[in-house]
SEPA-317987 format. One record per residue: residue in three letters; residue number from 1; chain; x, y, z of N, C-alpha, C in turn. Coordinates in Angstrom, 2 decimals. Example, Ala and Ser with C-alpha at 12.3 -4.5 7.8 and 13.67 -1.06 7.14 Angstrom:
<aa: ALA; i: 1; ch: A; n_x: 13.19; n_y: -5.69; n_z: 7.80; ca_x: 12.30; ca_y: -4.50; ca_z: 7.80; c_x: 13.20; c_y: -3.30; c_z: 7.80> .
<aa: SER; i: 2; ch: A; n_x: 12.85; n_y: -2.25; n_z: 7.08; ca_x: 13.67; ca_y: -1.06; ca_z: 7.14; c_x: 12.90; c_y: 0.03; c_z: 7.87> .
***
This chain:
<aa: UNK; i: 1; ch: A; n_x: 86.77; n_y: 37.69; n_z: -10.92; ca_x: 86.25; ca_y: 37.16; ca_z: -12.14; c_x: 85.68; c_y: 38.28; c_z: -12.97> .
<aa: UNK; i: 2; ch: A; n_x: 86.02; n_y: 38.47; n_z: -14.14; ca_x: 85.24; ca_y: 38.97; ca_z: -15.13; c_x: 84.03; c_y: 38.47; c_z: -15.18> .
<aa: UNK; i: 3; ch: A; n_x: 83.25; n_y: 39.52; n_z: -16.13; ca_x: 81.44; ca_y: 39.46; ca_z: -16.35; c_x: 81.96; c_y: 38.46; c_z: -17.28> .
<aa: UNK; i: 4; ch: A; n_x: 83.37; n_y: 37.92; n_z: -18.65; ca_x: 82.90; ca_y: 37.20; ca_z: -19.44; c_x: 83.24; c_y: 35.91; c_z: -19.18> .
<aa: UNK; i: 5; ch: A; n_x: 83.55; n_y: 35.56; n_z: -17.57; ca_x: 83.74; ca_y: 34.31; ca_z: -17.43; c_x: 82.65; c_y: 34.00; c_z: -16.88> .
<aa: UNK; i: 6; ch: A; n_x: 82.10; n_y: 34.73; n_z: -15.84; ca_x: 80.37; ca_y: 34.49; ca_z: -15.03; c_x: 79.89; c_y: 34.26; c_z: -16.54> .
<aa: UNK; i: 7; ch: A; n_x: 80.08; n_y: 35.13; n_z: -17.74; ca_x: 78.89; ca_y: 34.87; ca_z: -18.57; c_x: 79.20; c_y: 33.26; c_z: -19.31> .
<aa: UNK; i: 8; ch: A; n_x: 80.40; n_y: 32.85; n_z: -19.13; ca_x: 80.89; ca_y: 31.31; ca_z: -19.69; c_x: 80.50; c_y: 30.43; c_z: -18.65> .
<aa: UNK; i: 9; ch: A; n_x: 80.70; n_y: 30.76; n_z: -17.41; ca_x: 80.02; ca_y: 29.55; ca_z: -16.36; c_x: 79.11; c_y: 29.88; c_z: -16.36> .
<aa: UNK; i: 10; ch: A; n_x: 77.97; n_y: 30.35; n_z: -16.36; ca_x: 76.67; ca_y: 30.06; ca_z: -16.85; c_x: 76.31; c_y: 29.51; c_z: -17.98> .
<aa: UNK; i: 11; ch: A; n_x: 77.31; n_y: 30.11; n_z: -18.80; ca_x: 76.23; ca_y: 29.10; ca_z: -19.80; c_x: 76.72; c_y: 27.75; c_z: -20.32> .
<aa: UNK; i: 12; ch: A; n_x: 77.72; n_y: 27.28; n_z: -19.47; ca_x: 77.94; ca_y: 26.03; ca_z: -19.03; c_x: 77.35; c_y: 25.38; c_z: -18.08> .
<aa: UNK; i: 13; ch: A; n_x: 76.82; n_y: 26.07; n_z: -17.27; ca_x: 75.94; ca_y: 25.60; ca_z: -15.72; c_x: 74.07; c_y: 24.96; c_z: -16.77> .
<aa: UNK; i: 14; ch: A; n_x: 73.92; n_y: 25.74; n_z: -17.48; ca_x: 72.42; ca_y: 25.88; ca_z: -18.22; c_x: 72.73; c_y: 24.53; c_z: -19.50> .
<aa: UNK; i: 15; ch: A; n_x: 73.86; n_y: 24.94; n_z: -20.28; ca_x: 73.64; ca_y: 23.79; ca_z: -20.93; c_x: 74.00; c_y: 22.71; c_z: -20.07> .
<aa: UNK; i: 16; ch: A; n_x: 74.61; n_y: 22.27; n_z: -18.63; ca_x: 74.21; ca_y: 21.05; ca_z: -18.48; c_x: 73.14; c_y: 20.78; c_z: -17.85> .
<aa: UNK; i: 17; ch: A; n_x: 72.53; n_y: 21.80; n_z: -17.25; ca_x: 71.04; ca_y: 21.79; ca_z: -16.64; c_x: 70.41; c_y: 21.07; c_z: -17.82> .
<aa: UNK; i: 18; ch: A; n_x: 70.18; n_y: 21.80; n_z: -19.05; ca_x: 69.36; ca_y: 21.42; ca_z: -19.82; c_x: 69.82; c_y: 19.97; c_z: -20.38> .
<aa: UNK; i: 19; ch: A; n_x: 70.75; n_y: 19.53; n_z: -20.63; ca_x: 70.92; ca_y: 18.33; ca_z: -21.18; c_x: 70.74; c_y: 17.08; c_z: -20.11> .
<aa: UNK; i: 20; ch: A; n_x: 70.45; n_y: 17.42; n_z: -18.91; ca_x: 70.15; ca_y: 17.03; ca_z: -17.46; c_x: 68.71; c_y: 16.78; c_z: -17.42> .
<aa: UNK; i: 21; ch: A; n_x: 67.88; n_y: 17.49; n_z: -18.03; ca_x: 66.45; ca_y: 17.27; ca_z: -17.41; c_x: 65.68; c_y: 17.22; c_z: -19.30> .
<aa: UNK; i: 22; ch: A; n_x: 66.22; n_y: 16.88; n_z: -19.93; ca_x: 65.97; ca_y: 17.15; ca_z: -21.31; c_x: 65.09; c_y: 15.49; c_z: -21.88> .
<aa: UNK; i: 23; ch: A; n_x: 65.53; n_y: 14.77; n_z: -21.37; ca_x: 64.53; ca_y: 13.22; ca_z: -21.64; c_x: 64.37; c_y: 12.44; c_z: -20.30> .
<aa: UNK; i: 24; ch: A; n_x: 62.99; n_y: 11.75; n_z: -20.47; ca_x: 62.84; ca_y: 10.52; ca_z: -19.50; c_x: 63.77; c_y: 9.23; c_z: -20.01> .
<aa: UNK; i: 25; ch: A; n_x: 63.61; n_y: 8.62; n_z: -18.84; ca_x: 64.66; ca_y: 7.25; ca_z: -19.35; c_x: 63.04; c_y: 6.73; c_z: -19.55> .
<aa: UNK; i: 26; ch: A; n_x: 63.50; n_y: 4.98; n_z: -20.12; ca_x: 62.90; ca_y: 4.18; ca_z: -20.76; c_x: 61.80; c_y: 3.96; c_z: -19.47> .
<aa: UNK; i: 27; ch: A; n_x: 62.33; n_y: 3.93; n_z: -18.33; ca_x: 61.43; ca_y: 3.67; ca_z: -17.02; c_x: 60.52; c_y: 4.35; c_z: -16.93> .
<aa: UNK; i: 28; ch: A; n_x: 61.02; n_y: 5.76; n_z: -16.80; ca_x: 59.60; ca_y: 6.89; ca_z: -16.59; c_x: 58.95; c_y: 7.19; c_z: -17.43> .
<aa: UNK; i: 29; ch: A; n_x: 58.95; n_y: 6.80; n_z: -19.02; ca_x: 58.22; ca_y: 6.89; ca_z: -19.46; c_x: 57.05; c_y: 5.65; c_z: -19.29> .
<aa: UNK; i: 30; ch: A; n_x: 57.56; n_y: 4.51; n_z: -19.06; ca_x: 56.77; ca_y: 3.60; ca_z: -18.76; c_x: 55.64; c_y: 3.70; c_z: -17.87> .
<aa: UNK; i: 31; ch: A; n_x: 56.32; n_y: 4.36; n_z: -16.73; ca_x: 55.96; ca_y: 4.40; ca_z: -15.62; c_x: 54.25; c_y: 5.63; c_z: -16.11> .
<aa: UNK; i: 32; ch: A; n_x: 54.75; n_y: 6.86; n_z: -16.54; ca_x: 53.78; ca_y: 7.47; ca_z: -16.86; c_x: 53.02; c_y: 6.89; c_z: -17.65> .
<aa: UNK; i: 33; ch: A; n_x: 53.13; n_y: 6.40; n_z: -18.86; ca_x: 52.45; ca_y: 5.49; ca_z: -19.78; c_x: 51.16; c_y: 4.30; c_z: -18.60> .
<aa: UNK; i: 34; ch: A; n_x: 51.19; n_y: 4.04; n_z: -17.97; ca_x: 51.04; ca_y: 3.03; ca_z: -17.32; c_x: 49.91; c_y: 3.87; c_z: -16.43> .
<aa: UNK; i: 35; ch: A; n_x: 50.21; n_y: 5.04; n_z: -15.80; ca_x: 49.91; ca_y: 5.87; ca_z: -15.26; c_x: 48.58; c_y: 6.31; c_z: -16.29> .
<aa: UNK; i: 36; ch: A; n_x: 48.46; n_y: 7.19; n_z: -17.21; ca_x: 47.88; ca_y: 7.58; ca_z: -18.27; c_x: 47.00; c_y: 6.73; c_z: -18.52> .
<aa: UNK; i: 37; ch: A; n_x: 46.96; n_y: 5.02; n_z: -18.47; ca_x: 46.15; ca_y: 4.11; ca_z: -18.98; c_x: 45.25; c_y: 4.25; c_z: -17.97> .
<aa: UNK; i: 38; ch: A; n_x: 45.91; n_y: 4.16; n_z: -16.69; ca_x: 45.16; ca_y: 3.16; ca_z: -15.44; c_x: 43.79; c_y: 4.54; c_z: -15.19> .
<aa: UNK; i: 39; ch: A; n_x: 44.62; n_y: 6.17; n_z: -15.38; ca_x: 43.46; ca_y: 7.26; ca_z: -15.56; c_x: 42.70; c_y: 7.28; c_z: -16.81> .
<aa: UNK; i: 40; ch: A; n_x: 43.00; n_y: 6.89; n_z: -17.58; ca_x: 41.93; ca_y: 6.69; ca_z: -18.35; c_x: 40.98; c_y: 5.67; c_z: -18.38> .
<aa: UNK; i: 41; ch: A; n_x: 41.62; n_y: 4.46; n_z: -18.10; ca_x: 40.13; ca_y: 3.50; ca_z: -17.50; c_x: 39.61; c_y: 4.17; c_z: -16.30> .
<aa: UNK; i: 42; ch: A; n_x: 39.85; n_y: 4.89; n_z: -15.51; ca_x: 39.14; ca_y: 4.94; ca_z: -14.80; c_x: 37.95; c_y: 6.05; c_z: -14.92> .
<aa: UNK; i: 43; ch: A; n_x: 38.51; n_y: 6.68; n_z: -15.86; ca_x: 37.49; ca_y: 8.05; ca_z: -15.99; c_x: 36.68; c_y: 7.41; c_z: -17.08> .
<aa: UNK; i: 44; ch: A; n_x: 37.22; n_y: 6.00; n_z: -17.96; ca_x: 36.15; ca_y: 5.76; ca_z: -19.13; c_x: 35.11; c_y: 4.91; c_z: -17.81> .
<aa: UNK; i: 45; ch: A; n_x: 35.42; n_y: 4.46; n_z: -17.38; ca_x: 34.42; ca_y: 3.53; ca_z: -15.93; c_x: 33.36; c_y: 4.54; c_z: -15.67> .
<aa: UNK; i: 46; ch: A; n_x: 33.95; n_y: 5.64; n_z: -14.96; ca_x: 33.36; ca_y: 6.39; ca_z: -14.23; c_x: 31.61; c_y: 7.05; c_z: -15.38> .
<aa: UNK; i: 47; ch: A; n_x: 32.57; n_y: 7.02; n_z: -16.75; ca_x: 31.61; ca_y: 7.54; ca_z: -17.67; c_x: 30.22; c_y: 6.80; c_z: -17.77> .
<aa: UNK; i: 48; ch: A; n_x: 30.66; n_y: 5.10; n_z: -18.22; ca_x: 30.11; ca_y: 4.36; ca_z: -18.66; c_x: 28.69; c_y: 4.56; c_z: -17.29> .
<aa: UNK; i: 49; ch: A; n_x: 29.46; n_y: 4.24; n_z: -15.94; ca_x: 28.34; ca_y: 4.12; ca_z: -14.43; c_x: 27.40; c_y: 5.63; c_z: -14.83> .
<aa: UNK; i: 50; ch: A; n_x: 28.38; n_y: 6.77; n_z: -15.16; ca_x: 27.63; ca_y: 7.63; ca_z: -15.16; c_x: 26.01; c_y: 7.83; c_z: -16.25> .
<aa: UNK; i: 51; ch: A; n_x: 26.50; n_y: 7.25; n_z: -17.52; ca_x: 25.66; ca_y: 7.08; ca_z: -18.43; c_x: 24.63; c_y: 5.82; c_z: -18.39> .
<aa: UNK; i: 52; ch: A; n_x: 24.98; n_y: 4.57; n_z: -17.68; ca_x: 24.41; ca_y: 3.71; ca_z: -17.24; c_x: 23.00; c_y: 4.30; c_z: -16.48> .
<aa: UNK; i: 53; ch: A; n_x: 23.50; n_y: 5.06; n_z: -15.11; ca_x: 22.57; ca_y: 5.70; ca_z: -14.01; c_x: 21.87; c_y: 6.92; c_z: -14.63> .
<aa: UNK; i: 54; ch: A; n_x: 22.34; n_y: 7.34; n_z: -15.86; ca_x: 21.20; ca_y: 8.33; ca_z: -16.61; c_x: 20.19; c_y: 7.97; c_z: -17.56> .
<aa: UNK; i: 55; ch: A; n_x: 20.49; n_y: 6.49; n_z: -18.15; ca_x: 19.85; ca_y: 5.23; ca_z: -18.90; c_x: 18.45; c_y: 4.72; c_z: -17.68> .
<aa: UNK; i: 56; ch: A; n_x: 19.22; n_y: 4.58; n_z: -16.74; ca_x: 18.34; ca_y: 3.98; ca_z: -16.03; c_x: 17.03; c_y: 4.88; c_z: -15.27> .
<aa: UNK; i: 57; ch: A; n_x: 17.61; n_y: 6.18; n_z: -14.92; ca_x: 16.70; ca_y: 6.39; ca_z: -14.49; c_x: 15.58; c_y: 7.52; c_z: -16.03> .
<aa: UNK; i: 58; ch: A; n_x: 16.11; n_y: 7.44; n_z: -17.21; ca_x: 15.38; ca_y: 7.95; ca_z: -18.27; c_x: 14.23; c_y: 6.82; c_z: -18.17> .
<aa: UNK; i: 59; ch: A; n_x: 14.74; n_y: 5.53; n_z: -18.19; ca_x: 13.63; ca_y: 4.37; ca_z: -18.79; c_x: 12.25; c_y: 4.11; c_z: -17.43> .
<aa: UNK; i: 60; ch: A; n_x: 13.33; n_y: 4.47; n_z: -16.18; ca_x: 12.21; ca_y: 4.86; ca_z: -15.06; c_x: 11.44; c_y: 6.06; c_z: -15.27> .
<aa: UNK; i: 61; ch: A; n_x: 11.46; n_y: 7.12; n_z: -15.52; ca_x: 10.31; ca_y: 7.75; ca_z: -16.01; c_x: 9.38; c_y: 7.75; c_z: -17.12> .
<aa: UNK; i: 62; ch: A; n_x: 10.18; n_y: 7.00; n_z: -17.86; ca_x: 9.34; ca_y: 6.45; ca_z: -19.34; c_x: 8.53; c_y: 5.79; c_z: -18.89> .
<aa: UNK; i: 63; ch: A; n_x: 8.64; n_y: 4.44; n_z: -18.12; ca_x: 7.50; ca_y: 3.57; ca_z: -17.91; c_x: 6.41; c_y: 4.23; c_z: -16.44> .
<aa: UNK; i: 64; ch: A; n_x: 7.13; n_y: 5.10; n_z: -15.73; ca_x: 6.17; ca_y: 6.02; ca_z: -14.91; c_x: 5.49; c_y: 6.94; c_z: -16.07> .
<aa: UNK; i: 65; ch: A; n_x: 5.84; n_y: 7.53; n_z: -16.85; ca_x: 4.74; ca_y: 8.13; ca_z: -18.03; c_x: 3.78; c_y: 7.26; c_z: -18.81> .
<aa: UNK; i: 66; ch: A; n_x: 4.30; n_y: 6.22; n_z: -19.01; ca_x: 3.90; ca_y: 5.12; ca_z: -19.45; c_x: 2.29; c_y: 4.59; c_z: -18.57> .
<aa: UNK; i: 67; ch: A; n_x: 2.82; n_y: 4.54; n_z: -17.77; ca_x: 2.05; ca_y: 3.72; ca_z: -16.31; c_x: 0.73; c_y: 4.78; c_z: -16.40> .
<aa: UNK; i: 68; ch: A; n_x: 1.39; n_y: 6.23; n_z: -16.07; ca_x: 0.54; ca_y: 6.93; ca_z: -16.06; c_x: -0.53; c_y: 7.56; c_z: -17.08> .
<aa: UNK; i: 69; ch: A; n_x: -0.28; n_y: 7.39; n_z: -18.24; ca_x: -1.08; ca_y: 7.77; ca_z: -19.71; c_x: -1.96; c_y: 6.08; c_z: -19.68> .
<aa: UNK; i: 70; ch: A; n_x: -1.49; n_y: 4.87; n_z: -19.16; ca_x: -2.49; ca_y: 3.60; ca_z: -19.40; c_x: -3.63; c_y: 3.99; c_z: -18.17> .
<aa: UNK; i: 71; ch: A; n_x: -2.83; n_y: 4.21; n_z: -16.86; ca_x: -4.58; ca_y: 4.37; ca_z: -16.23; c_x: -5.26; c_y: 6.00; c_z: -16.03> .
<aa: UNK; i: 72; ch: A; n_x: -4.97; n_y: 6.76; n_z: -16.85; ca_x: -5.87; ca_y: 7.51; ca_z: -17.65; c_x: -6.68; c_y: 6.99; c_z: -18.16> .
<aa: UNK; i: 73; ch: A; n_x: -5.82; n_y: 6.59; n_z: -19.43; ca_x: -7.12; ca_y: 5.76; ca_z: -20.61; c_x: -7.64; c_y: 4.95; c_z: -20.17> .
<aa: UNK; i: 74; ch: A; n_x: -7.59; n_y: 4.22; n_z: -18.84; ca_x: -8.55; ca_y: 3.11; ca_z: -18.52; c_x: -9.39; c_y: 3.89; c_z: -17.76> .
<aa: UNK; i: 75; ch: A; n_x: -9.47; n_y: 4.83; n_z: -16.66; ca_x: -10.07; ca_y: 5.51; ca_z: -16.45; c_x: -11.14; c_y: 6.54; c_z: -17.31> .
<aa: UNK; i: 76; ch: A; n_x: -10.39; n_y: 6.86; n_z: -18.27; ca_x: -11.63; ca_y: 8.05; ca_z: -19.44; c_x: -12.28; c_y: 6.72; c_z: -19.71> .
<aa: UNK; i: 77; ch: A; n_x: -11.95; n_y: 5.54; n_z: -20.73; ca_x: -13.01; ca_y: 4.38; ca_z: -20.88; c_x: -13.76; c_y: 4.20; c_z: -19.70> .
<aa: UNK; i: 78; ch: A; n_x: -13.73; n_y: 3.86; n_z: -18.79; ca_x: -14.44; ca_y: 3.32; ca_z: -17.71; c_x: -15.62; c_y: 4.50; c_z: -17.63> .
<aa: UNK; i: 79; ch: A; n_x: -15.25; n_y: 5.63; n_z: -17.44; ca_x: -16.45; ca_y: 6.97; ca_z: -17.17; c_x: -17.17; c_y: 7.05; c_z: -18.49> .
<aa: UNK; i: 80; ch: A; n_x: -16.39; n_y: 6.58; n_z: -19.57; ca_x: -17.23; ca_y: 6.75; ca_z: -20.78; c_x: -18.37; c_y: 5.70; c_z: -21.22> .
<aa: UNK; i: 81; ch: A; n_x: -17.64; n_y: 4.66; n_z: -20.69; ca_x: -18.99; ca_y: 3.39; ca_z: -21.01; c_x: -20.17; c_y: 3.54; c_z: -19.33> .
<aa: UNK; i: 82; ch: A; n_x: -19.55; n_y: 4.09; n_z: -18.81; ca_x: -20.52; ca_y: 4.33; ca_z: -17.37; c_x: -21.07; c_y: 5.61; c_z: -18.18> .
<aa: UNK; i: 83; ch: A; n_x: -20.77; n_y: 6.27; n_z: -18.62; ca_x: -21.87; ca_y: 7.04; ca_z: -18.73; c_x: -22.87; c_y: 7.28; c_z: -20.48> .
<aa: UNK; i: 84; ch: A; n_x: -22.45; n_y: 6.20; n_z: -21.26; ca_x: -23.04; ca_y: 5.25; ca_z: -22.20; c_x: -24.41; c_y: 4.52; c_z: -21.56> .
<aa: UNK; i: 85; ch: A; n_x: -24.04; n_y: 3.71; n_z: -20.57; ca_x: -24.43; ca_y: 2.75; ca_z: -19.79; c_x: -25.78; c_y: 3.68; c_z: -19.38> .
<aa: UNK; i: 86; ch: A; n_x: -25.43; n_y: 4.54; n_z: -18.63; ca_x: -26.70; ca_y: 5.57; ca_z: -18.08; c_x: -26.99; c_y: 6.30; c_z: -19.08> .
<aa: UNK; i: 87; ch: A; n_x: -26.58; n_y: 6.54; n_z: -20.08; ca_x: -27.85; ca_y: 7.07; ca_z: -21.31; c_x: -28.84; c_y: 6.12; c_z: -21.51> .
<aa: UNK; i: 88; ch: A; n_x: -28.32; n_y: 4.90; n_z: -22.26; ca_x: -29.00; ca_y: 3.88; ca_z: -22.51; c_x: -30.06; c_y: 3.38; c_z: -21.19> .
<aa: UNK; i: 89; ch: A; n_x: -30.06; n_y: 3.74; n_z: -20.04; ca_x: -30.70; ca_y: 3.17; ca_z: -19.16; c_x: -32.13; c_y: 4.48; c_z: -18.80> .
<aa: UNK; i: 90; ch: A; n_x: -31.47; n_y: 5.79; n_z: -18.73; ca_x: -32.45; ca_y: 6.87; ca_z: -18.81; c_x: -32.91; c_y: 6.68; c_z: -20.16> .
<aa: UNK; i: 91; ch: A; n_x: -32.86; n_y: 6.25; n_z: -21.38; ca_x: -34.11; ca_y: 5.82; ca_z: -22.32; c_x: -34.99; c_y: 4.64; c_z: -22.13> .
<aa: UNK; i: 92; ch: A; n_x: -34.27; n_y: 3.80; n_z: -21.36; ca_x: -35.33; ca_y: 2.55; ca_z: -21.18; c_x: -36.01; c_y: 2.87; c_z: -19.80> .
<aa: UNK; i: 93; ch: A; n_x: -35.92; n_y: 3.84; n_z: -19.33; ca_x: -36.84; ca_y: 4.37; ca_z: -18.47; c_x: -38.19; c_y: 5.18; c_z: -18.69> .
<aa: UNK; i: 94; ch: A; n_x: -37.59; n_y: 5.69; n_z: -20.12; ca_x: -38.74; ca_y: 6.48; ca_z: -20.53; c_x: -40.00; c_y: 5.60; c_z: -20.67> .
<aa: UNK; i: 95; ch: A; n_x: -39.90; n_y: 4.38; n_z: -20.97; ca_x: -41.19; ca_y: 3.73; ca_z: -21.02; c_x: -42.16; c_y: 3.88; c_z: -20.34> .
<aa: UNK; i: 96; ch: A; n_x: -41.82; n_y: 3.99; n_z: -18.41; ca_x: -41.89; ca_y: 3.60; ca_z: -17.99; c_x: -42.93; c_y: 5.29; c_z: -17.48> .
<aa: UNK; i: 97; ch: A; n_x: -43.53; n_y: 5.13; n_z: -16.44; ca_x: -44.33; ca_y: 6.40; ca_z: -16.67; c_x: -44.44; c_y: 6.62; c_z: -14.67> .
<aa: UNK; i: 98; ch: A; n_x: -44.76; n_y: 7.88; n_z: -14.07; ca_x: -44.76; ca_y: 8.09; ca_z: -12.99; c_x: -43.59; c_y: 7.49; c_z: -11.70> .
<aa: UNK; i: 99; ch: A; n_x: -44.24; n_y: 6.79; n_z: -10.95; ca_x: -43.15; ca_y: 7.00; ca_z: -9.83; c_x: -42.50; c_y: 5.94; c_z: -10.62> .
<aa: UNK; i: 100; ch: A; n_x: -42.58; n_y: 4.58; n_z: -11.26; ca_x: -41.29; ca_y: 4.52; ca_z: -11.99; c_x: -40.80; c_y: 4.51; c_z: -12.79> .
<aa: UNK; i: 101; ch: A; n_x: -40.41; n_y: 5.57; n_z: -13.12; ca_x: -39.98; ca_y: 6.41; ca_z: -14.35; c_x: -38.86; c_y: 6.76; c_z: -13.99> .
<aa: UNK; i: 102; ch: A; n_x: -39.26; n_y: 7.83; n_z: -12.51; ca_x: -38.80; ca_y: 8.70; ca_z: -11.19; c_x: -37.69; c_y: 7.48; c_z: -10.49> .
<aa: UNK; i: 103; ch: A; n_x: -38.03; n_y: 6.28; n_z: -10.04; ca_x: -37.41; ca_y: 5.49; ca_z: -9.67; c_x: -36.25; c_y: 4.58; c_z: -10.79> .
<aa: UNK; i: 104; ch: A; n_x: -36.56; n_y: 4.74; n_z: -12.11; ca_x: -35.88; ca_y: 3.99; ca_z: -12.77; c_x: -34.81; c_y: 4.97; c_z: -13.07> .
<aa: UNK; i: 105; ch: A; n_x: -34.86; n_y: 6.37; n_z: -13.39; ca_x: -34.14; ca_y: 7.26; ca_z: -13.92; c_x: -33.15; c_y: 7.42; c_z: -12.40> .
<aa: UNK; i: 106; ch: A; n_x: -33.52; n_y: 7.32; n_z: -10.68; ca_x: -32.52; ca_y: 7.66; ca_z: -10.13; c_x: -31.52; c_y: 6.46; c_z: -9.56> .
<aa: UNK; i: 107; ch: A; n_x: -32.21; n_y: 4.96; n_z: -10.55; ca_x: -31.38; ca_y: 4.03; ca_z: -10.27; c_x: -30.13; c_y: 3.97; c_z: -10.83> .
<aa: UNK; i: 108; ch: A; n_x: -30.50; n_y: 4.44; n_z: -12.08; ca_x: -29.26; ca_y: 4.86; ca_z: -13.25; c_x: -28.35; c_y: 5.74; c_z: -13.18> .
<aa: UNK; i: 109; ch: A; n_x: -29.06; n_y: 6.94; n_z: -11.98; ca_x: -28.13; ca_y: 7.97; ca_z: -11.99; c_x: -27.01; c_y: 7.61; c_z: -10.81> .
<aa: UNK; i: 110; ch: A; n_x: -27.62; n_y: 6.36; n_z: -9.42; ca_x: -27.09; ca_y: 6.06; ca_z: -8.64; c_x: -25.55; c_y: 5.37; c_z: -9.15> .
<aa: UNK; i: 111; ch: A; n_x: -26.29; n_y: 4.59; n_z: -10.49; ca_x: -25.12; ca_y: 3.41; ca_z: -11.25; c_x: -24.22; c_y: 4.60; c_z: -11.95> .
<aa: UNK; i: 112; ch: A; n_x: -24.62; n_y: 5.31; n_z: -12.59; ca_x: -23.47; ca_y: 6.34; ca_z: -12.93; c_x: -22.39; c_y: 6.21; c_z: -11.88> .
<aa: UNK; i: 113; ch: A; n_x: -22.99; n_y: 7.40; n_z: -10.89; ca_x: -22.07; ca_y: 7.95; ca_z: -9.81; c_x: -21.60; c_y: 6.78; c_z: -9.47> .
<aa: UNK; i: 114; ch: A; n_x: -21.13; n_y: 5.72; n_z: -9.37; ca_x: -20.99; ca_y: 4.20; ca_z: -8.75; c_x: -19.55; c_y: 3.89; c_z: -9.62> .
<aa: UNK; i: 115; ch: A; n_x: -20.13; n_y: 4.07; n_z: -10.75; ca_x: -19.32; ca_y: 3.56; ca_z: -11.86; c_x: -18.30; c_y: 4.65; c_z: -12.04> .
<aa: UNK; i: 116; ch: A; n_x: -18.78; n_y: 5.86; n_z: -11.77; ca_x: -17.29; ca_y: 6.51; ca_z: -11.58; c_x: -16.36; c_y: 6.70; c_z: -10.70> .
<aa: UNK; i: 117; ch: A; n_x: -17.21; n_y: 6.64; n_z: -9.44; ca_x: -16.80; ca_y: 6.40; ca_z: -7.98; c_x: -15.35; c_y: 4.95; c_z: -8.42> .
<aa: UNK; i: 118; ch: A; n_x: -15.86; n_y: 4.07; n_z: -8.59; ca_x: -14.91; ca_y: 3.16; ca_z: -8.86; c_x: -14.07; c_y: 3.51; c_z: -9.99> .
<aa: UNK; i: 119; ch: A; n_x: -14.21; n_y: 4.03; n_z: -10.80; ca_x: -13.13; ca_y: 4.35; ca_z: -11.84; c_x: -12.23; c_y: 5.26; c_z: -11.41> .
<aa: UNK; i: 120; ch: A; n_x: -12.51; n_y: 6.56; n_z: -10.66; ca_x: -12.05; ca_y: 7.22; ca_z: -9.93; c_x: -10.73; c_y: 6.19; c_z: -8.87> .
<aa: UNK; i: 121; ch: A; n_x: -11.25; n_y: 5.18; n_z: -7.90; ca_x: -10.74; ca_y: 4.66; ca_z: -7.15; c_x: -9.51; c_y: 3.76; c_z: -7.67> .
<aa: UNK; i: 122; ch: A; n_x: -9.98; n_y: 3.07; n_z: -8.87; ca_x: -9.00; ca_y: 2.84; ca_z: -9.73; c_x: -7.87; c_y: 3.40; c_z: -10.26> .
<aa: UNK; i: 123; ch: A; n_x: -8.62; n_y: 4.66; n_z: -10.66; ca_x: -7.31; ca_y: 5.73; ca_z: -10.91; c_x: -5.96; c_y: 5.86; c_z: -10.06> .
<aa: UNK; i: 124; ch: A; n_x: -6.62; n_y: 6.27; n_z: -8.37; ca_x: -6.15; ca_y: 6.83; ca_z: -7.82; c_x: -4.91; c_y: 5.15; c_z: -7.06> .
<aa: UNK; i: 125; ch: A; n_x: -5.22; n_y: 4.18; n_z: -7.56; ca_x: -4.56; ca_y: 3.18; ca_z: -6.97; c_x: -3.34; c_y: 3.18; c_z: -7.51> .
<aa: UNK; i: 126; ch: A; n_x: -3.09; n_y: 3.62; n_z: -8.84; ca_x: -2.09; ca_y: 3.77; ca_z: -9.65; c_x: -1.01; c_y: 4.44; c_z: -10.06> .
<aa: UNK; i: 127; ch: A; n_x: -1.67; n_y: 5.81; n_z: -8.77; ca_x: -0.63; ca_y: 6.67; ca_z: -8.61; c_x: 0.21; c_y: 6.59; c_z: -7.66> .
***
């Protein structure tokens, strides 16, 4: 054989290669089509669970921040009117002259520490 017949059966061998593998039939495209959907629901699924479980646990730390900034503030109130409470009580002591004066001023200071003691305890229930 000549090089210009190898070079004619080849390029008879190529153009029918190519006209051979050149379209899907009506099936395989289906078939991929079908294919293409069923991966794309599944990766839009996968999204939605994924964004769902990042929803959910955002709104769980919101209301744990939440939780936690309310018994603060119930706590600072509580120490603040307890210790309102014992101002007002060390002036109505002042009236009062010698040992109870001495006795009225460390009843108040007892009710302080009391009143924070429990606000404290409060606090700490909430964490």
């Amino acid at each position: 054989m000549t090089i210009r017949n190898i070079v004619a059966v080849l390029g008879v061998a190529s153009l029918v290669l190519l006209v051979g593998c050149g379209r899907e039939t009506t099936a395989e495209t289906a078939k991929d089509v079908s294919q293409a959907r069923q991966e794309a629901t599944k990766e839009i699924t996968d999204a939605r669970v994924d964004a769902a479980t990042k929803l959910a646990d955002a709104k769980s730390d919101a209301s744990k921040d939440v939780t936690d900034t309310a018994a603060k503030g119930s706590y600072d109130v509580a120490v603040t009117e307890a210790e309102a409470s014992h101002k007002i009580a060390v002036e109505q002591c002042e009236t009062l002259t010698g040992d109870g004066r001495a006795t009225c001023k460390s009843s108040a200071d007892d009710a302080l520490a009391s009143a924070k003691e429990g606000a404290a305890q409060r606090y700490k229930t909430t964490q």
